[in-house]
DODRENFI-422826 format. One record per residue (C-alpha): residue number from 1; x, y, z. Coordinates in steps of 0.1 Angstrom, whole numbers, plus 5000, padded with zeros to 4 digits. Layout:
N
PT/NUM/X/Y/Z;
...
***
This chain:
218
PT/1/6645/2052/5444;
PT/2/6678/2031/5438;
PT/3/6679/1999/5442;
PT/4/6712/1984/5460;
PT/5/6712/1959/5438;
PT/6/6702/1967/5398;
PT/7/6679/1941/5383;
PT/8/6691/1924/5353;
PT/9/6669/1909/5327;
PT/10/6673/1873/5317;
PT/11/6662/1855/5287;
PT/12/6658/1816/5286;
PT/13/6660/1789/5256;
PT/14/6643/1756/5260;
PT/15/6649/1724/5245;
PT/16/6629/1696/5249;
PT/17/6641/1661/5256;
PT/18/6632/1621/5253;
PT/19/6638/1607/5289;
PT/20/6634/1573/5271;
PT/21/6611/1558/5294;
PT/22/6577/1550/5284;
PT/23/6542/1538/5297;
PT/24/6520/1520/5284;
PT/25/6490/1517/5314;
PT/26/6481/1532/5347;
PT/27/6507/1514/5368;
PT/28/6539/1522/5345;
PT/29/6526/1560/5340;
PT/30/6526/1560/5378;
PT/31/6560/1547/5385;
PT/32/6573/1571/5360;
PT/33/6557/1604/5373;
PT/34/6576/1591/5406;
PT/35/6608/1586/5389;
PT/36/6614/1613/5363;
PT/37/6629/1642/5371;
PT/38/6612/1678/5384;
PT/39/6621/1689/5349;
PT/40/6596/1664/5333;
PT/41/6570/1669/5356;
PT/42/6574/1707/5344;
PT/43/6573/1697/5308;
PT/44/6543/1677/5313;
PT/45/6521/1706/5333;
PT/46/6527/1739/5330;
PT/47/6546/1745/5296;
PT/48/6514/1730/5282;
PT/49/6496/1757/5301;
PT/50/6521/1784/5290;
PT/51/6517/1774/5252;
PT/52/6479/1781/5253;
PT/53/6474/1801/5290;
PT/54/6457/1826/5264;
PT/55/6429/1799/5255;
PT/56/6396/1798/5282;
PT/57/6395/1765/5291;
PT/58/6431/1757/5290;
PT/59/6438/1725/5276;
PT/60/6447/1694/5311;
PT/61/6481/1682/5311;
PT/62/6496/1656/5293;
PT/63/6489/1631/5316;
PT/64/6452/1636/5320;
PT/65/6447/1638/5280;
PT/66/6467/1604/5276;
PT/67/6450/1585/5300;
PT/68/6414/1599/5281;
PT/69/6426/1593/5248;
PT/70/6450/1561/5253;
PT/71/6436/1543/5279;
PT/72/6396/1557/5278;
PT/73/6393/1556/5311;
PT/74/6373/1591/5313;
PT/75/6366/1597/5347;
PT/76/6404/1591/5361;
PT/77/6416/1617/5332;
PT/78/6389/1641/5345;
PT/79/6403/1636/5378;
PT/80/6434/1646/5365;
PT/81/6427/1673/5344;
PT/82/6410/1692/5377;
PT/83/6445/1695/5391;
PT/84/6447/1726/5395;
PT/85/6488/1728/5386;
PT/86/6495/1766/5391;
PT/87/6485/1765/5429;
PT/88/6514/1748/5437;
PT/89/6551/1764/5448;
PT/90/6570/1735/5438;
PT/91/6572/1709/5410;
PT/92/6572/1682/5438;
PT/93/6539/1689/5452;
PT/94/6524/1689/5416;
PT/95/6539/1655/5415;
PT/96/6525/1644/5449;
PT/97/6492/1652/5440;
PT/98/6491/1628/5404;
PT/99/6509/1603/5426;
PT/100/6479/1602/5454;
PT/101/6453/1599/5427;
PT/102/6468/1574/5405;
PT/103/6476/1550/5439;
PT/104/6438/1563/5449;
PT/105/6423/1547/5413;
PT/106/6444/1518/5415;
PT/107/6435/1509/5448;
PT/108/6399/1501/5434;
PT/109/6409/1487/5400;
PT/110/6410/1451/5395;
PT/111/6421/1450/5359;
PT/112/6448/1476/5345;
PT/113/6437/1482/5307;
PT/114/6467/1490/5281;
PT/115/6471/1512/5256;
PT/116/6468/1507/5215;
PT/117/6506/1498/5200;
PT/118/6525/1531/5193;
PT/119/6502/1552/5218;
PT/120/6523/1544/5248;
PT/121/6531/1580/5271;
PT/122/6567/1589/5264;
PT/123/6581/1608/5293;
PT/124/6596/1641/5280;
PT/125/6621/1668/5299;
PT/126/6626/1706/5293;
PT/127/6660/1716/5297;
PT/128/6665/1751/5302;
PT/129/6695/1776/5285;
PT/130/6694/1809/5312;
PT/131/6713/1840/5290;
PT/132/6725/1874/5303;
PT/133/6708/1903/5279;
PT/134/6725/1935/5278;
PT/135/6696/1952/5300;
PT/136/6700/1964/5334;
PT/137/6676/1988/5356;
PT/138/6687/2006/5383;
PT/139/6652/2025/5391;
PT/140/6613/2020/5386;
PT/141/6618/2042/5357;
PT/142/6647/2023/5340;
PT/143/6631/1990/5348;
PT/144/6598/1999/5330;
PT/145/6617/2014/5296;
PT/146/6641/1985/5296;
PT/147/6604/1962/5297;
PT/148/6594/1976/5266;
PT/149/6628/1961/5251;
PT/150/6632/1930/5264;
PT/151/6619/1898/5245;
PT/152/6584/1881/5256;
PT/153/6610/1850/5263;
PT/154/6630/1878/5292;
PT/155/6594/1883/5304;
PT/156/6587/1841/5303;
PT/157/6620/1836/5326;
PT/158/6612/1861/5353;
PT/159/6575/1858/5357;
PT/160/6570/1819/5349;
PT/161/6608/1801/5355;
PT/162/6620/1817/5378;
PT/163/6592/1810/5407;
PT/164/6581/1778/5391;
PT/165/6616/1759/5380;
PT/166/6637/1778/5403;
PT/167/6618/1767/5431;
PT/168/6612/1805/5446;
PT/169/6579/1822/5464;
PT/170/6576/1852/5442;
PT/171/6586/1864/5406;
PT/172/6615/1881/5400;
PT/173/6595/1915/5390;
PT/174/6580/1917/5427;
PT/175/6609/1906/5446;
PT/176/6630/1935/5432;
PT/177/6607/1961/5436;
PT/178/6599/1946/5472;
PT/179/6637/1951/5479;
PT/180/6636/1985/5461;
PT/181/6613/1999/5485;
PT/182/6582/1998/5460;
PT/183/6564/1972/5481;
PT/184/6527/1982/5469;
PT/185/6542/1982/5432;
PT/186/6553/1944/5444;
PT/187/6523/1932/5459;
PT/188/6507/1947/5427;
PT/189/6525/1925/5406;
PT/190/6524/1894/5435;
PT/191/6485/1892/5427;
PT/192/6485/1891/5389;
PT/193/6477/1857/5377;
PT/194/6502/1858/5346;
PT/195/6482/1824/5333;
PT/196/6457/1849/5321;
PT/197/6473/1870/5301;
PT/198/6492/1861/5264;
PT/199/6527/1875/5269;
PT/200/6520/1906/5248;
PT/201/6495/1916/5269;
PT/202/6509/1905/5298;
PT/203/6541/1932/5293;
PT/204/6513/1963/5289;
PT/205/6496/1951/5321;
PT/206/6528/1954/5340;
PT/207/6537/1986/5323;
PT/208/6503/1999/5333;
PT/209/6506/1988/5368;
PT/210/6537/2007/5370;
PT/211/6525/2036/5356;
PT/212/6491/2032/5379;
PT/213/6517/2029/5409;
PT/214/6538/2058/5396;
PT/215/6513/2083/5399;
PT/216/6493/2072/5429;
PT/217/6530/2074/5445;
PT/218/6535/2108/5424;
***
Protein backbone atom coordinates (compact mmCIF):
# COMPACT_ATOMS: atom_id res chain seq x y z
CA UNK A 1 0.00 0.00 0.00
CA UNK A 2 1.40 3.55 -0.88
CA UNK A 3 0.61 6.16 0.89
CA UNK A 4 -0.25 9.55 -1.22
CA UNK A 5 1.48 11.29 1.04
CA UNK A 6 5.04 9.66 2.65
CA UNK A 7 5.23 10.14 6.43
CA UNK A 8 8.15 11.87 7.63
CA UNK A 9 9.69 11.54 11.02
CA UNK A 10 10.22 14.45 13.19
CA UNK A 11 12.40 14.95 16.18
CA UNK A 12 11.77 17.71 18.85
CA UNK A 13 14.21 19.65 21.42
CA UNK A 14 12.80 21.19 24.46
CA UNK A 15 13.99 23.96 26.50
CA UNK A 16 12.55 25.00 29.50
CA UNK A 17 11.81 28.53 30.41
CA UNK A 18 11.12 31.08 33.65
CA UNK A 19 7.77 32.91 32.78
CA UNK A 20 8.89 35.20 35.76
CA UNK A 21 5.70 35.11 37.48
CA UNK A 22 5.45 33.61 40.77
CA UNK A 23 2.82 32.51 43.52
CA UNK A 24 3.02 32.50 46.68
CA UNK A 25 -0.79 31.22 47.94
CA UNK A 26 -3.87 29.78 46.49
CA UNK A 27 -5.22 33.03 44.99
CA UNK A 28 -1.96 34.10 43.03
CA UNK A 29 -1.41 30.28 41.88
CA UNK A 30 -4.92 30.60 40.52
CA UNK A 31 -4.58 33.79 38.68
CA UNK A 32 -1.51 32.49 37.06
CA UNK A 33 -2.72 29.03 35.82
CA UNK A 34 -5.41 31.60 34.06
CA UNK A 35 -2.79 33.70 32.73
CA UNK A 36 0.17 31.75 31.54
CA UNK A 37 0.35 30.47 28.46
CA UNK A 38 -0.93 26.69 27.06
CA UNK A 39 2.81 26.03 26.89
CA UNK A 40 3.13 26.29 30.80
CA UNK A 41 0.16 24.59 31.52
CA UNK A 42 1.93 21.73 29.44
CA UNK A 43 5.13 22.06 31.32
CA UNK A 44 3.42 21.80 34.54
CA UNK A 45 1.25 18.43 33.69
CA UNK A 46 2.23 16.19 31.32
CA UNK A 47 6.09 16.54 30.85
CA UNK A 48 6.07 15.57 34.50
CA UNK A 49 4.09 12.55 33.51
CA UNK A 50 6.38 11.86 30.51
CA UNK A 51 9.60 12.07 32.70
CA UNK A 52 8.36 9.18 34.90
CA UNK A 53 5.07 7.70 32.81
CA UNK A 54 7.21 4.44 33.42
CA UNK A 55 6.73 4.73 37.37
CA UNK A 56 3.14 3.04 38.84
CA UNK A 57 1.77 5.64 40.58
CA UNK A 58 2.92 8.46 38.55
CA UNK A 59 4.02 11.32 40.42
CA UNK A 60 0.60 14.63 40.42
CA UNK A 61 1.56 17.68 38.74
CA UNK A 62 3.40 20.38 39.87
CA UNK A 63 0.68 22.19 41.05
CA UNK A 64 -0.84 19.52 43.29
CA UNK A 65 2.72 18.77 44.90
CA UNK A 66 3.26 22.53 45.69
CA UNK A 67 0.20 23.25 47.22
CA UNK A 68 0.91 19.76 49.63
CA UNK A 69 4.28 20.61 50.26
CA UNK A 70 4.20 24.70 50.32
CA UNK A 71 1.05 25.51 51.47
CA UNK A 72 -0.03 21.94 53.54
CA UNK A 73 -3.19 22.15 52.59
CA UNK A 74 -3.50 18.18 51.88
CA UNK A 75 -6.88 17.66 50.87
CA UNK A 76 -6.98 20.56 47.97
CA UNK A 77 -3.48 18.94 46.57
CA UNK A 78 -5.24 15.54 46.63
CA UNK A 79 -7.87 17.11 44.73
CA UNK A 80 -5.52 18.11 42.40
CA UNK A 81 -3.41 15.40 42.00
CA UNK A 82 -6.80 13.18 40.91
CA UNK A 83 -6.91 15.26 37.72
CA UNK A 84 -6.75 12.89 35.56
CA UNK A 85 -4.47 15.19 32.87
CA UNK A 86 -4.18 12.67 29.87
CA UNK A 87 -8.09 12.53 29.30
CA UNK A 88 -8.14 15.78 27.98
CA UNK A 89 -7.69 16.81 23.98
CA UNK A 90 -6.52 20.12 24.71
CA UNK A 91 -4.19 22.12 27.12
CA UNK A 92 -7.24 24.45 27.75
CA UNK A 93 -9.49 22.05 29.23
CA UNK A 94 -6.63 20.78 31.59
CA UNK A 95 -6.56 24.33 32.52
CA UNK A 96 -10.33 24.68 33.07
CA UNK A 97 -10.47 21.96 35.19
CA UNK A 98 -7.50 23.43 38.03
CA UNK A 99 -9.35 26.67 37.43
CA UNK A 100 -12.92 25.24 38.74
CA UNK A 101 -11.40 23.61 41.69
CA UNK A 102 -9.12 26.27 42.89
CA UNK A 103 -12.33 28.95 42.52
CA UNK A 104 -14.42 25.73 44.15
CA UNK A 105 -11.76 25.67 47.42
CA UNK A 106 -11.73 29.26 47.60
CA UNK A 107 -15.14 29.76 47.63
CA UNK A 108 -15.26 28.01 51.21
CA UNK A 109 -11.94 29.45 52.51
CA UNK A 110 -11.90 32.22 54.84
CA UNK A 111 -8.21 32.68 55.30
CA UNK A 112 -5.67 32.16 52.34
CA UNK A 113 -2.34 30.64 54.06
CA UNK A 114 1.17 31.60 52.40
CA UNK A 115 3.94 29.79 51.66
CA UNK A 116 7.53 29.66 53.61
CA UNK A 117 10.11 32.58 51.91
CA UNK A 118 11.86 31.01 48.78
CA UNK A 119 9.07 28.21 48.34
CA UNK A 120 6.88 30.47 46.27
CA UNK A 121 5.51 28.34 42.69
CA UNK A 122 7.47 29.75 39.80
CA UNK A 123 5.56 29.39 36.68
CA UNK A 124 7.70 27.57 34.08
CA UNK A 125 7.20 27.22 30.00
CA UNK A 126 8.44 24.46 27.57
CA UNK A 127 9.37 25.80 24.30
CA UNK A 128 9.55 23.41 21.66
CA UNK A 129 12.48 23.06 18.64
CA UNK A 130 10.47 20.76 15.80
CA UNK A 131 13.60 19.23 13.27
CA UNK A 132 13.26 17.43 10.01
CA UNK A 133 15.34 13.89 10.32
CA UNK A 134 16.45 12.42 7.12
CA UNK A 135 13.68 9.48 7.41
CA UNK A 136 10.79 9.12 5.26
CA UNK A 137 8.33 6.04 4.75
CA UNK A 138 6.42 5.50 1.89
CA UNK A 139 4.80 1.98 2.96
CA UNK A 140 3.92 -0.07 6.31
CA UNK A 141 7.05 -1.79 5.64
CA UNK A 142 9.39 1.27 5.30
CA UNK A 143 7.64 3.04 8.14
CA UNK A 144 8.33 0.11 10.55
CA UNK A 145 12.33 -0.24 9.57
CA UNK A 146 12.68 3.52 9.57
CA UNK A 147 11.00 3.05 13.56
CA UNK A 148 13.78 1.00 14.47
CA UNK A 149 16.07 4.11 13.48
CA UNK A 150 14.56 7.02 14.61
CA UNK A 151 15.42 8.49 18.15
CA UNK A 152 13.01 7.85 21.28
CA UNK A 153 12.85 11.88 21.04
CA UNK A 154 11.14 11.16 16.94
CA UNK A 155 8.91 8.74 18.81
CA UNK A 156 8.22 11.58 21.84
CA UNK A 157 7.06 14.18 18.94
CA UNK A 158 4.65 11.97 17.12
CA UNK A 159 2.99 10.03 19.84
CA UNK A 160 3.01 12.70 22.80
CA UNK A 161 3.48 16.55 20.96
CA UNK A 162 1.99 16.20 18.25
CA UNK A 163 -1.76 15.30 19.67
CA UNK A 164 -1.10 17.02 23.04
CA UNK A 165 0.81 20.57 22.01
CA UNK A 166 -0.34 20.53 18.58
CA UNK A 167 -3.79 20.52 19.59
CA UNK A 168 -4.80 17.35 17.23
CA UNK A 169 -7.40 14.13 17.91
CA UNK A 170 -5.01 11.39 17.11
CA UNK A 171 -1.09 10.74 16.96
CA UNK A 172 0.68 11.13 14.00
CA UNK A 173 1.42 7.11 13.81
CA UNK A 174 -2.55 6.39 13.40
CA UNK A 175 -3.48 9.21 11.30
CA UNK A 176 -1.03 8.07 8.55
CA UNK A 177 -1.81 4.66 8.56
CA UNK A 178 -5.62 5.72 8.66
CA UNK A 179 -5.00 7.68 5.43
CA UNK A 180 -2.81 4.84 4.16
CA UNK A 181 -5.67 2.53 4.10
CA UNK A 182 -4.32 0.49 7.21
CA UNK A 183 -7.26 1.59 9.38
CA UNK A 184 -7.28 -1.58 11.83
CA UNK A 185 -3.36 -1.03 12.04
CA UNK A 186 -4.62 2.85 13.10
CA UNK A 187 -7.19 2.03 15.51
CA UNK A 188 -4.58 -0.44 16.84
CA UNK A 189 -2.31 2.17 17.56
CA UNK A 190 -5.41 4.83 18.51
CA UNK A 191 -6.04 2.53 21.77
CA UNK A 192 -2.55 2.19 23.13
CA UNK A 193 -2.11 4.31 26.12
CA UNK A 194 1.57 5.45 25.41
CA UNK A 195 1.67 6.81 29.34
CA UNK A 196 2.21 3.11 30.02
CA UNK A 197 4.94 2.26 28.34
CA UNK A 198 8.91 3.80 28.82
CA UNK A 199 9.78 4.95 25.28
CA UNK A 200 12.01 1.86 24.64
CA UNK A 201 9.37 -0.32 25.15
CA UNK A 202 6.91 1.77 23.74
CA UNK A 203 8.91 1.51 20.04
CA UNK A 204 8.78 -2.67 20.35
CA UNK A 205 4.99 -2.47 21.10
CA UNK A 206 4.35 -0.52 17.92
CA UNK A 207 6.75 -2.70 15.99
CA UNK A 208 4.81 -5.64 17.30
CA UNK A 209 1.48 -4.25 16.52
CA UNK A 210 2.66 -3.82 13.10
CA UNK A 211 3.98 -6.99 12.64
CA UNK A 212 0.58 -8.56 14.57
CA UNK A 213 -1.34 -6.40 11.84
CA UNK A 214 1.05 -7.54 8.99
CA UNK A 215 0.20 -11.01 9.17
CA UNK A 216 -3.34 -11.04 10.24
CA UNK A 217 -3.62 -8.86 6.90
CA UNK A 218 -0.99 -11.43 5.23
Amino acid sequence: MDAHKPFHFYTRLNQTELLGRNARNVVELLEGIKAVPDSSIYQHTHRILQQYHYMSPAPPNDFAYWITDALNEDALGETMANVDVIEFEKMGDVRDRFVAILNDFLKHKWKIGMCPASEEFHFMACKTFILPTPYVAHTVEEFRRLLEKVSVHSLYFHLFEARLRLRRIDNDFSRWFRDLGAVSLANELSRLDPYSYSLKSLRTKILTVIDKEKGTSG
